[in-house]
mmJSON file of the N, C-alpha and C atoms, coordinates in Angstrom:
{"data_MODEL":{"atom_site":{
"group_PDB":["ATOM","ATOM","ATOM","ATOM","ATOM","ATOM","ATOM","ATOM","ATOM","ATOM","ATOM","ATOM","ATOM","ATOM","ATOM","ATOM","ATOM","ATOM","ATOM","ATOM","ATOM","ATOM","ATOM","ATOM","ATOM","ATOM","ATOM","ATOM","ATOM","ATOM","ATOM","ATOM","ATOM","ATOM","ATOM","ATOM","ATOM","ATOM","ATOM","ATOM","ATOM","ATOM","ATOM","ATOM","ATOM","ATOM","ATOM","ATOM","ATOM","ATOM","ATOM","ATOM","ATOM","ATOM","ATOM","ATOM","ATOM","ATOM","ATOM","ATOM","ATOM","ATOM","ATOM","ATOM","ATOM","ATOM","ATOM","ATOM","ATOM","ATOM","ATOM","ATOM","ATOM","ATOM","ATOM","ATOM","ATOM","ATOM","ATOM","ATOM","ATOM","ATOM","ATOM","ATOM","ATOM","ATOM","ATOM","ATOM","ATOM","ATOM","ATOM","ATOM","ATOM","ATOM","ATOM","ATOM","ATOM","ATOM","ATOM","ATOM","ATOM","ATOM","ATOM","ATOM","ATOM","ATOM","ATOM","ATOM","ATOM","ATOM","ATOM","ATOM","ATOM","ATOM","ATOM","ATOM","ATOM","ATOM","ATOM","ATOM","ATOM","ATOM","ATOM","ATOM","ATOM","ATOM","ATOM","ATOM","ATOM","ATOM","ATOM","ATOM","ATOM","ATOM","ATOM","ATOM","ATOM","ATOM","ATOM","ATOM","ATOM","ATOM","ATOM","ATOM","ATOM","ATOM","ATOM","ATOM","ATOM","ATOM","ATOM","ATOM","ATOM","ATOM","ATOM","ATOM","ATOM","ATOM","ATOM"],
"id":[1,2,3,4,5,6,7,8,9,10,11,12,13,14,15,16,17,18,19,20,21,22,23,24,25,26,27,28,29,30,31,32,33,34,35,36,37,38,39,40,41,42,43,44,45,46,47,48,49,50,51,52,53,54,55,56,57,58,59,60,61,62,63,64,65,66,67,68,69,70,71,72,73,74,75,76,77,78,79,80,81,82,83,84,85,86,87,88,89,90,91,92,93,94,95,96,97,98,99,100,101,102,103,104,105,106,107,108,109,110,111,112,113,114,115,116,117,118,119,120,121,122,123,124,125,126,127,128,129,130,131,132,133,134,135,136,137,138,139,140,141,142,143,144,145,146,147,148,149,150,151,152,153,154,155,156,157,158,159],
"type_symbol":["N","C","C","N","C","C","N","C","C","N","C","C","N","C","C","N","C","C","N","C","C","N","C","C","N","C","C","N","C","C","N","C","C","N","C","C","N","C","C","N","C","C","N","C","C","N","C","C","N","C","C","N","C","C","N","C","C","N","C","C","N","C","C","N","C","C","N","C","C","N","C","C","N","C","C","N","C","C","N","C","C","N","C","C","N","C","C","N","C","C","N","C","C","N","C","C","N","C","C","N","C","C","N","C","C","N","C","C","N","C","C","N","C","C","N","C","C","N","C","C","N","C","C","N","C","C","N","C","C","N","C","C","N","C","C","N","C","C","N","C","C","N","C","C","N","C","C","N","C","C","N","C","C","N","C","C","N","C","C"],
"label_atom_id":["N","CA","C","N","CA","C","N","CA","C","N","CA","C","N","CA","C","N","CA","C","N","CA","C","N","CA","C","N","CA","C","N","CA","C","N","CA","C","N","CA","C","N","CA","C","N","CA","C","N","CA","C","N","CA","C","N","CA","C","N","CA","C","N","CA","C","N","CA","C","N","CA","C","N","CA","C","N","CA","C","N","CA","C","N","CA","C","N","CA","C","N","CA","C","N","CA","C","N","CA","C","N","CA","C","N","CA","C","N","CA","C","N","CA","C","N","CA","C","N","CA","C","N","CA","C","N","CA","C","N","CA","C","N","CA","C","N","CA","C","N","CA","C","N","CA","C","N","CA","C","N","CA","C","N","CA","C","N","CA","C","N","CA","C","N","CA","C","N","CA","C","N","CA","C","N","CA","C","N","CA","C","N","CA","C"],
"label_alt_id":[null,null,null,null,null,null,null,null,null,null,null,null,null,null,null,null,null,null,null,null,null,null,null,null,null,null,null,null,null,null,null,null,null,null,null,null,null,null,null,null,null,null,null,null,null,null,null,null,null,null,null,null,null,null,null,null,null,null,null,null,null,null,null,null,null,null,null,null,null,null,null,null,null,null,null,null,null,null,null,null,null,null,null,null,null,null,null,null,null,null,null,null,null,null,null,null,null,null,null,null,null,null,null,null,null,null,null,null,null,null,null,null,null,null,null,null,null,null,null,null,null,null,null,null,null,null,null,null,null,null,null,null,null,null,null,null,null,null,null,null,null,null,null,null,null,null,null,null,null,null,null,null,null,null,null,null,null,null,null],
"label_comp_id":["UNK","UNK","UNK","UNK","UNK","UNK","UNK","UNK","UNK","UNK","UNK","UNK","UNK","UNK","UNK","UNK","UNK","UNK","UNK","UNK","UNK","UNK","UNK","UNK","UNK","UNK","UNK","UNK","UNK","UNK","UNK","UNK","UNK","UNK","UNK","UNK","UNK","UNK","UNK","UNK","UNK","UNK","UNK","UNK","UNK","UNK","UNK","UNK","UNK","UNK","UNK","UNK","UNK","UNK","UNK","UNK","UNK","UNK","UNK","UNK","UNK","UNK","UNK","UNK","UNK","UNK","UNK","UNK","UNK","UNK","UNK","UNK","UNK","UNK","UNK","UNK","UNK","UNK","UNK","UNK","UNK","UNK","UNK","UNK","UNK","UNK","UNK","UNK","UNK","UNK","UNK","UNK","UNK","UNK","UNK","UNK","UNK","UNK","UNK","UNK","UNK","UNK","UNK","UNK","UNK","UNK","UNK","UNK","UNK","UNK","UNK","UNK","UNK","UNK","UNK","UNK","UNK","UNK","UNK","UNK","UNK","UNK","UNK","UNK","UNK","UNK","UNK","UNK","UNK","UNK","UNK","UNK","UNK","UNK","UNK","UNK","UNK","UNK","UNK","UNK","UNK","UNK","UNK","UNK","UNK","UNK","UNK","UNK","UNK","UNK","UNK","UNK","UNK","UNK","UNK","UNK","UNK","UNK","UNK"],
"label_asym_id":["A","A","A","A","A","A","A","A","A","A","A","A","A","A","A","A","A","A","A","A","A","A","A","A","A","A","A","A","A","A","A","A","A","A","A","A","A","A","A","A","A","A","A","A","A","A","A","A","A","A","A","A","A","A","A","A","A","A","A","A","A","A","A","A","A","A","A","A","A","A","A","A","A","A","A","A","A","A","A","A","A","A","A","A","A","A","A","A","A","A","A","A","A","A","A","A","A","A","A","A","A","A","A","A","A","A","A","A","A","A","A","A","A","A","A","A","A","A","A","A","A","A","A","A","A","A","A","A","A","A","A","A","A","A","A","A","A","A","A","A","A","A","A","A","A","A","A","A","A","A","A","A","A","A","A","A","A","A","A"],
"label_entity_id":["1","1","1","1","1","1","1","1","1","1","1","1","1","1","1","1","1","1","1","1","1","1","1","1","1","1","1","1","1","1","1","1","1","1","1","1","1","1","1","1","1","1","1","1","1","1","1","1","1","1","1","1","1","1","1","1","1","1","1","1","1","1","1","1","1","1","1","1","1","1","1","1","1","1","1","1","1","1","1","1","1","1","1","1","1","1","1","1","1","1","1","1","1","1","1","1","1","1","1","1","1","1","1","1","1","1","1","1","1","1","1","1","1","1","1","1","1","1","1","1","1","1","1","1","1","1","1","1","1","1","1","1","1","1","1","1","1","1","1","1","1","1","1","1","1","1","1","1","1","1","1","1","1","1","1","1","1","1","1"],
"label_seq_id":[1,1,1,2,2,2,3,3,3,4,4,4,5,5,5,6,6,6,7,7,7,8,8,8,9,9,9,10,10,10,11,11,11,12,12,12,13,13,13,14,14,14,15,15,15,16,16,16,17,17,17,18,18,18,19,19,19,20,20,20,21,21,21,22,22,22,23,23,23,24,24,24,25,25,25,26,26,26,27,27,27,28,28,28,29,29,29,30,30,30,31,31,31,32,32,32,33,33,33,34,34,34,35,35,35,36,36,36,37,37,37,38,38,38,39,39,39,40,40,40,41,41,41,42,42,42,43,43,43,44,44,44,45,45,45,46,46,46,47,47,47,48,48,48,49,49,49,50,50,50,51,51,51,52,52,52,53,53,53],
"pdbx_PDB_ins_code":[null,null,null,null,null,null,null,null,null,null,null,null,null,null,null,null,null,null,null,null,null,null,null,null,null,null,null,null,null,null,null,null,null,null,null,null,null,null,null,null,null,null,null,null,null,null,null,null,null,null,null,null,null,null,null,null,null,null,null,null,null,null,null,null,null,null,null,null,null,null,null,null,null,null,null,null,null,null,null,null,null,null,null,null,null,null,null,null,null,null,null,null,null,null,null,null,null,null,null,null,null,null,null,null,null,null,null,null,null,null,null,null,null,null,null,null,null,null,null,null,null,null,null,null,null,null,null,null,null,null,null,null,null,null,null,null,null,null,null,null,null,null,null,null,null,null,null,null,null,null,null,null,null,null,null,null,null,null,null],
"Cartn_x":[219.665,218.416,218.386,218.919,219.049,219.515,220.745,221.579,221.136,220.746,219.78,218.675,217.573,216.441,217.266,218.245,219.001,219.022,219.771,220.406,219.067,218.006,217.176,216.341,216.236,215.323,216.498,216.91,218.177,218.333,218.36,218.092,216.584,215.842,214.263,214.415,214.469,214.787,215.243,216.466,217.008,216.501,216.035,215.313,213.829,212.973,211.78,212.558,213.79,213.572,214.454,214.632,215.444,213.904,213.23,211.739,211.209,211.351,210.592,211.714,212.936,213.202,214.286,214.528,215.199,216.468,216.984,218.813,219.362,220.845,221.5,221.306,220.745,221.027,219.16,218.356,217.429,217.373,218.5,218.854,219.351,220.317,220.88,220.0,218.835,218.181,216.992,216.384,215.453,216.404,217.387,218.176,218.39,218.743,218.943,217.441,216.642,215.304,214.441,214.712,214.513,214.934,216.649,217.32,216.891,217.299,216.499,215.141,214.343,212.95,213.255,213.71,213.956,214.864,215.871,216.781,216.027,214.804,213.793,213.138,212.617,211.341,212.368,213.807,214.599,215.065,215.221,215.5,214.396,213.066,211.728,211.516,211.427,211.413,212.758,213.851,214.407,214.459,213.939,213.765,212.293,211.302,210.419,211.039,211.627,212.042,212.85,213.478,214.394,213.586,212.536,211.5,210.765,210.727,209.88,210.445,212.079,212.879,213.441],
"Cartn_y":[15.524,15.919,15.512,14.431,13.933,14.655,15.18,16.121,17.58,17.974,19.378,19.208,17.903,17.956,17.649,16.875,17.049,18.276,19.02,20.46,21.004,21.303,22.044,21.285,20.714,19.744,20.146,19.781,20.318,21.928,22.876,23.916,24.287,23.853,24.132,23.722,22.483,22.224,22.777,23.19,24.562,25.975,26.204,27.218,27.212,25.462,25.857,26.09,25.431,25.362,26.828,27.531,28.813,29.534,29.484,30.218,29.584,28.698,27.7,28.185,28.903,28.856,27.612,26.91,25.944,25.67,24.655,24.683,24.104,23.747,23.258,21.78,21.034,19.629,19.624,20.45,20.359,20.583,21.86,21.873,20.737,20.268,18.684,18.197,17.86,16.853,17.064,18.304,18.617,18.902,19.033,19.145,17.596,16.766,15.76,15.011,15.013,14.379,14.828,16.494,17.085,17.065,16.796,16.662,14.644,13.79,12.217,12.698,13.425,13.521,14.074,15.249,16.111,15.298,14.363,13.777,12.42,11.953,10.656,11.308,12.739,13.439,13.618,14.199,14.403,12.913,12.182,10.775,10.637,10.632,10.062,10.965,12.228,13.679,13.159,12.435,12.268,10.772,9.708,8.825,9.055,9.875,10.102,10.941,11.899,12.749,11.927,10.735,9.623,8.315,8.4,7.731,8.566,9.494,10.59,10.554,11.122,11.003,9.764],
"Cartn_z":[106.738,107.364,108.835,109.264,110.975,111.462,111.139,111.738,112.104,111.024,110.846,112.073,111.895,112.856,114.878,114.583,115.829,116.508,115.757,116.116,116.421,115.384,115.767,116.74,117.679,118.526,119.614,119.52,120.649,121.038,120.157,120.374,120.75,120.333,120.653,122.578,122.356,124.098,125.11,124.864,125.502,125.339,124.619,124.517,125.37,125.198,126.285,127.661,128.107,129.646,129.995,129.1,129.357,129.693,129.12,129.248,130.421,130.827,132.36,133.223,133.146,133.897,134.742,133.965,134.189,134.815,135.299,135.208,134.274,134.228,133.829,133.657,133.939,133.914,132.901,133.356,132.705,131.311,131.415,129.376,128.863,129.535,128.848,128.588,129.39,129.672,128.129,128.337,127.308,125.873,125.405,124.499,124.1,124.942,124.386,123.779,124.986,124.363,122.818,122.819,121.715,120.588,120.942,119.692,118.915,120.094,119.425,118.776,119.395,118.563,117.423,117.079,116.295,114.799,115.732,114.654,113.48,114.521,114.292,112.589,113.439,112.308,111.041,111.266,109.697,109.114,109.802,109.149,108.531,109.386,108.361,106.962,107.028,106.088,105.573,105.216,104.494,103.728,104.169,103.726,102.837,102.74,102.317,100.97,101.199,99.946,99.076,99.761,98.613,98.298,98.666,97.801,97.02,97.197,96.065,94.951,95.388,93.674,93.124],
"occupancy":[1.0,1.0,1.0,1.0,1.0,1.0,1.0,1.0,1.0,1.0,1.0,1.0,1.0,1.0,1.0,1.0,1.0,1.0,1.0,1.0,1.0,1.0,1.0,1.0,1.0,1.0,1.0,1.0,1.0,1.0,1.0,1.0,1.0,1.0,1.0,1.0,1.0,1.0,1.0,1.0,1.0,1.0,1.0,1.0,1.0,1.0,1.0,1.0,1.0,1.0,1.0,1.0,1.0,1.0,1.0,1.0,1.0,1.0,1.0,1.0,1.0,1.0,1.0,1.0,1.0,1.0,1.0,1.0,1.0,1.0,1.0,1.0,1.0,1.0,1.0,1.0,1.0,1.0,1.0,1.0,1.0,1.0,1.0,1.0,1.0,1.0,1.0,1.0,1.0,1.0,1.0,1.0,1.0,1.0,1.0,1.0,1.0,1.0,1.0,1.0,1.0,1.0,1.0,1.0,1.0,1.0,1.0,1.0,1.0,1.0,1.0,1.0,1.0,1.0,1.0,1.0,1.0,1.0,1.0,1.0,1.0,1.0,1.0,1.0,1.0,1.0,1.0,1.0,1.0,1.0,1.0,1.0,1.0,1.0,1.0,1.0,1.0,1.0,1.0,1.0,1.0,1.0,1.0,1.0,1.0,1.0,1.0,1.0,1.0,1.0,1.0,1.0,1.0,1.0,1.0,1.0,1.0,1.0,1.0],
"B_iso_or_equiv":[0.0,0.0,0.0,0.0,0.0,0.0,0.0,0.0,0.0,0.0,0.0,0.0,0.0,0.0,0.0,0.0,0.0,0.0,0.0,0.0,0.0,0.0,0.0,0.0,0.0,0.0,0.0,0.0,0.0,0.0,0.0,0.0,0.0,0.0,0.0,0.0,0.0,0.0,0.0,0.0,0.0,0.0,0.0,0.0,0.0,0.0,0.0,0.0,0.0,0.0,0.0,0.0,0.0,0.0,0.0,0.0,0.0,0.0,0.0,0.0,0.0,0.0,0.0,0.0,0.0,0.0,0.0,0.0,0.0,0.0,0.0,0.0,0.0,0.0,0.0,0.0,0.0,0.0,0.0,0.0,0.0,0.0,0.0,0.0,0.0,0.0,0.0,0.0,0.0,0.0,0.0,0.0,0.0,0.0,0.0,0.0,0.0,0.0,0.0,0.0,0.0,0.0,0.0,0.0,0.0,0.0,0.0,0.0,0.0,0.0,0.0,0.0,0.0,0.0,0.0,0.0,0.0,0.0,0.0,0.0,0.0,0.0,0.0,0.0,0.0,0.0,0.0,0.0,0.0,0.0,0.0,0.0,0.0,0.0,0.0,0.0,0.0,0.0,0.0,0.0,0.0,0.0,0.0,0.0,0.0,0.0,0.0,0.0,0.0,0.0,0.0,0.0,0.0,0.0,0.0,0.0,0.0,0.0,0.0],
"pdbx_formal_charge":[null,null,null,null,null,null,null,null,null,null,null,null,null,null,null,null,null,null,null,null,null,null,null,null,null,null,null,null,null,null,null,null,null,null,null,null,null,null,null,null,null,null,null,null,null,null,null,null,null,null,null,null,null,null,null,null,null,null,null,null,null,null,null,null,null,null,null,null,null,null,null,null,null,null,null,null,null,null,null,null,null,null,null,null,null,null,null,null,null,null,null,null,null,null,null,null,null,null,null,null,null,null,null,null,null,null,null,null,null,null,null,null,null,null,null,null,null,null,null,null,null,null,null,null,null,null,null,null,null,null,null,null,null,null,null,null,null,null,null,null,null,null,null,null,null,null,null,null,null,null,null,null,null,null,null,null,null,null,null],
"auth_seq_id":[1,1,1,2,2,2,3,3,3,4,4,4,5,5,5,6,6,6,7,7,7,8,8,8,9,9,9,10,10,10,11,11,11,12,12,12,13,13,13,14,14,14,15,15,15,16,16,16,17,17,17,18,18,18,19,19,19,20,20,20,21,21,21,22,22,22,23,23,23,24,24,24,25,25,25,26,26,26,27,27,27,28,28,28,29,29,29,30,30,30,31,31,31,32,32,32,33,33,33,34,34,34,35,35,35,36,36,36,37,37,37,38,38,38,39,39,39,40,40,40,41,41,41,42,42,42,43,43,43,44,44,44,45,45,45,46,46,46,47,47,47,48,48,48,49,49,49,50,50,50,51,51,51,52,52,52,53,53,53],
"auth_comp_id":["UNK","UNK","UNK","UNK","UNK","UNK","UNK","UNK","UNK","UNK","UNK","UNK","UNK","UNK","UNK","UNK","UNK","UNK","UNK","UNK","UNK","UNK","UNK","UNK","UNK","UNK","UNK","UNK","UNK","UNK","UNK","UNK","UNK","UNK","UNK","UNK","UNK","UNK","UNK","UNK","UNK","UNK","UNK","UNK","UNK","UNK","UNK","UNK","UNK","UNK","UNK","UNK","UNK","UNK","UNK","UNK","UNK","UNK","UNK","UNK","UNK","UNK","UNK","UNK","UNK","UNK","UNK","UNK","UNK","UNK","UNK","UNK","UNK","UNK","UNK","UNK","UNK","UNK","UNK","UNK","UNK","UNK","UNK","UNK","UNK","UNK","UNK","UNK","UNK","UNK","UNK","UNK","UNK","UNK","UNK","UNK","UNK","UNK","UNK","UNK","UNK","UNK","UNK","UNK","UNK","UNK","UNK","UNK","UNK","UNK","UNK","UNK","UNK","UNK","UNK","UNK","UNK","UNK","UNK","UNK","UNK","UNK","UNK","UNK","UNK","UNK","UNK","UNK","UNK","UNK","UNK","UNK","UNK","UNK","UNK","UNK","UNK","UNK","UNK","UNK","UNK","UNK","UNK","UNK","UNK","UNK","UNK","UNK","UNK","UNK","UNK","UNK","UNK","UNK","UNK","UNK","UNK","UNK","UNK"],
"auth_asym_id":["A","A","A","A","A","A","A","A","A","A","A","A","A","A","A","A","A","A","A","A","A","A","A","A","A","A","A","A","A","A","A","A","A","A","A","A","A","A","A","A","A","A","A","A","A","A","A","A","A","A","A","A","A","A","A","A","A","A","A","A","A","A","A","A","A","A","A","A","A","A","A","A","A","A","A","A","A","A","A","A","A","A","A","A","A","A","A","A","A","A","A","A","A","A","A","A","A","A","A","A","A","A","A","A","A","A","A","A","A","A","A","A","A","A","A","A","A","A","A","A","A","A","A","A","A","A","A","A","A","A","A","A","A","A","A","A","A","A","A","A","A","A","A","A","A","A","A","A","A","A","A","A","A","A","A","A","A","A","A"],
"auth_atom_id":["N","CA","C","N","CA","C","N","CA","C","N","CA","C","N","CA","C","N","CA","C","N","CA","C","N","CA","C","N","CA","C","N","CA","C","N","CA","C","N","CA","C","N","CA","C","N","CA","C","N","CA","C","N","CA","C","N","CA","C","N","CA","C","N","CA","C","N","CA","C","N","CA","C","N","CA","C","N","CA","C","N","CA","C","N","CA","C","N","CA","C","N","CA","C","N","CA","C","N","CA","C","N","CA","C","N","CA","C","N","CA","C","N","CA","C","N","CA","C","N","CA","C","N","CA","C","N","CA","C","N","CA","C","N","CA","C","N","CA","C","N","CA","C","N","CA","C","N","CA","C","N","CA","C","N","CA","C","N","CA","C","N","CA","C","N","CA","C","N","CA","C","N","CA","C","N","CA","C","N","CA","C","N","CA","C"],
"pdbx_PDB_model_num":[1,1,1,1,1,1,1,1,1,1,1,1,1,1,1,1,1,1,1,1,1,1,1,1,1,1,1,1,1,1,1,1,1,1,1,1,1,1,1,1,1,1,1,1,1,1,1,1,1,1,1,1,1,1,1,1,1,1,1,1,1,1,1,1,1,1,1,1,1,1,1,1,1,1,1,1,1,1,1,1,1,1,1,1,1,1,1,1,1,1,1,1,1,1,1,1,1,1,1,1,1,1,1,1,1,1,1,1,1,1,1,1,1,1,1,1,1,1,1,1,1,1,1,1,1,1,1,1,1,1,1,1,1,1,1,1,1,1,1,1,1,1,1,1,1,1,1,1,1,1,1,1,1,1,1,1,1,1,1]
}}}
């Protein structure tokens, strides 16, 4: 699930600053911040589903 919310947080990121208009260092930049957020929310959504079962 980290991995999964990575990727997709990382892609979401690059994707806002392609729409803003952005450069290159700004996709890194929002890809990386997106993907740590993104990777935080599937760790939690997975430590939750392995206390469920």
């Amino acid at each position: 699930m980290t991995y999964i919310g990575f990727a997709l947080g990382a892609v979401w990121g690059v994707l806002l600053v392609i729409l803003r208009k952005g450069k290159r260092l700004d996709m890194l930049h929002y890809a990386a911040t997106f993907g740590i957020f993104g990777g935080l929310i599937g760790m939690i959504v997975g430590i939750v589903i392995a206390r469920m079962g």
